[in-house]
C-alpha positions as CSV (number, residue, x, y, z in Angstrom):
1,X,56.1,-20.7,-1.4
2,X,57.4,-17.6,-0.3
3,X,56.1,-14.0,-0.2
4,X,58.3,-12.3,-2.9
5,X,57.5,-16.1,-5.1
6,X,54.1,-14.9,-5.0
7,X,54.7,-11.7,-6.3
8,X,56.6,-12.7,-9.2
9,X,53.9,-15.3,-9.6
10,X,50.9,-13.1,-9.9
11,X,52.1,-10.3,-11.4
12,X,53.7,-12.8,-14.4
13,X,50.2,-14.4,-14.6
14,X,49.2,-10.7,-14.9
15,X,51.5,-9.6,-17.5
16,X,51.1,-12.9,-19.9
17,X,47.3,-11.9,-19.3
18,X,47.1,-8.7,-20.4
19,X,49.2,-9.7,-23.3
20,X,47.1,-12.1,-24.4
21,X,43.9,-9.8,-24.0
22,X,45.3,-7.3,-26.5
23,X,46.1,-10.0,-28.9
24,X,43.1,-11.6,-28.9
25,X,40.5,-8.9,-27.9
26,X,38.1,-9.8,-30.3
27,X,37.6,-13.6,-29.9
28,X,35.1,-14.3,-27.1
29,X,37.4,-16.8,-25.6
30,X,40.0,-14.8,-24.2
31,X,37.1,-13.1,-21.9
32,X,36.3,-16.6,-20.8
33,X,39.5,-17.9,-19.6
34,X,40.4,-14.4,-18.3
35,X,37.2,-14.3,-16.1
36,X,36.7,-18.3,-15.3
37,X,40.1,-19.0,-14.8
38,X,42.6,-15.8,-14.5
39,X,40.3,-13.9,-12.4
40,X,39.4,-16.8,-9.8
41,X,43.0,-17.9,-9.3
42,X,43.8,-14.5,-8.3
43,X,40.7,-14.1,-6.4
44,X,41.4,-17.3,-4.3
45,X,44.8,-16.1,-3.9
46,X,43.7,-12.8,-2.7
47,X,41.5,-14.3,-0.5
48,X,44.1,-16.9,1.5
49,X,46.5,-13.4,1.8
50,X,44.1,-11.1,2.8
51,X,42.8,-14.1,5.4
52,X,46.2,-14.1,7.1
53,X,46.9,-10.5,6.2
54,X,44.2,-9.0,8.1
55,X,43.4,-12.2,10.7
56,X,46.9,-11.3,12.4
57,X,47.1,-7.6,11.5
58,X,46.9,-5.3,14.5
59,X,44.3,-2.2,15.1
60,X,44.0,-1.1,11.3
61,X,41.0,-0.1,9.7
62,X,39.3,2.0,6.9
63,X,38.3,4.8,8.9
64,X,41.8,6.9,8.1
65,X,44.8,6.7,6.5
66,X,46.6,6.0,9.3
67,X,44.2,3.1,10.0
68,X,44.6,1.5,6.5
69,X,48.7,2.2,7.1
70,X,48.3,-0.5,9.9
71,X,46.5,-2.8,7.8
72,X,49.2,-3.0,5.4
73,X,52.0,-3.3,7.9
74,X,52.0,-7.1,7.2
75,X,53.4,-8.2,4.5
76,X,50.7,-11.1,3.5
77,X,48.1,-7.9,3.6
78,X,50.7,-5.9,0.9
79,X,50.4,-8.8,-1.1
80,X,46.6,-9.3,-1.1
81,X,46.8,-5.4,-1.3
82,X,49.0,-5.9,-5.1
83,X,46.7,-8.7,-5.9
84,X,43.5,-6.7,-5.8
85,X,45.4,-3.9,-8.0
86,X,46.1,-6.4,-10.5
87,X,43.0,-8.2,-10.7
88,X,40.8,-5.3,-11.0
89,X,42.8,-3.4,-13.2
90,X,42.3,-6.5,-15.3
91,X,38.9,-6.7,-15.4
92,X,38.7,-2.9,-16.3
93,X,41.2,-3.7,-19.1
94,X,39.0,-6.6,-19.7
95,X,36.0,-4.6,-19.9
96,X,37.6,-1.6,-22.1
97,X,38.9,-4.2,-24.5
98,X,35.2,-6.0,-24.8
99,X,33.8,-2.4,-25.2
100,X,36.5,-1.2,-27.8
101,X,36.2,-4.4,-29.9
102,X,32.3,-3.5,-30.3
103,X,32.5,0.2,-31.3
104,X,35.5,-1.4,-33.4
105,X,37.9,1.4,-31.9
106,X,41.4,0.9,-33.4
107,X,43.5,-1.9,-32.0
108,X,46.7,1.0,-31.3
109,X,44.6,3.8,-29.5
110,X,43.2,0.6,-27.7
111,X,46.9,-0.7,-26.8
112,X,47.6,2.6,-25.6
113,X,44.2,2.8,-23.1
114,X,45.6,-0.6,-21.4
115,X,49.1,0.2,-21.1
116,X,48.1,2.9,-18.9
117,X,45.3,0.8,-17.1
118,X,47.8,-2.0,-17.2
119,X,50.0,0.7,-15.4
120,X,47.7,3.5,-13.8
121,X,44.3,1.9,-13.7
122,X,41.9,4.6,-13.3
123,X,43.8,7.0,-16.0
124,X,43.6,4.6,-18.1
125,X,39.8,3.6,-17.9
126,X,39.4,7.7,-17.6
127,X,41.4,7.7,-20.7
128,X,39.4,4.7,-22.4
129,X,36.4,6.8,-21.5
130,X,37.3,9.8,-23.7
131,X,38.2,8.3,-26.7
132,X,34.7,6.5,-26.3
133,X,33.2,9.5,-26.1
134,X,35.2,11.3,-29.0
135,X,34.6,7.9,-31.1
136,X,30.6,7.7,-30.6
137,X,30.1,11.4,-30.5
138,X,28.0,11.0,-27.0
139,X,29.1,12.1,-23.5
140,X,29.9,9.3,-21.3
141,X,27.0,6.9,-20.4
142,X,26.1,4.6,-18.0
143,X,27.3,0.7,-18.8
């Protein structure tokens, strides 16, 4: 399978996933096959890209940007790079969703918080985090 087969593969897995969380937010059995099956293909894809990636990557490394630039360079390291975005960003959406369904916020202002961490991860858990706050009356707390 190819690079750009991948792509389309995990971010469509994505997508149909986050679809399916919004529709079916409050049965306990989305959170299940999201997390013991969604989560772990993605991780052990992540991990065979990111293996490759960063096995035959050159002088990269986290201490700059310019470090990180060079382990990106290859493209199996992009990919594990998009495939950490998107399973991540799920399980915030993940979380958020379990977290909404409890404090019964409403389904739209909910739809609207995962669109944009669907989209813009952090904005939307920062958004997520003031309409909790708004909807319960306290400042943010610790999970």
């Amino acid at each position: 399978m190819n690079l750009e087969s991948v792509f389309s593969f995990v971010s469509t897995l994505a997508l149909f996933s986050w679809i399916a969380l919004f529709i079916f937010y409050s049965q306990e059995w989305i959170y299940r096959l999201l997390f013991s099956g969604i989560l772990i293909i993605l991780a052990l894809i992540y991990l065979y890209f990111i293996s490759v990636g960063l096995y035959s990557g050159g002088n990269g490394g986290f201490g700059s940007l310019a470090e990180v630039r060079i382990l990106f360079e290859k493209d199996e390291a992009l990919l594990a790079g998009w495939i950490h975005y998107l399973a991540f960003d799920l399980f915030v959406g993940m979380w958020t969703s379990r977290d909404a369904w409890l404090i019964k916020v409403n389904r739209w202002l909910l739809l609207a918080c995962l669109l944009f961490t669907f989209m813009l991860g952090p904005i939307g858990f920062l958004i997520y985090f003031i309409l909790r706050s708004v909807k319960t009356k306290t400042p943010v707390q610790s999970i």
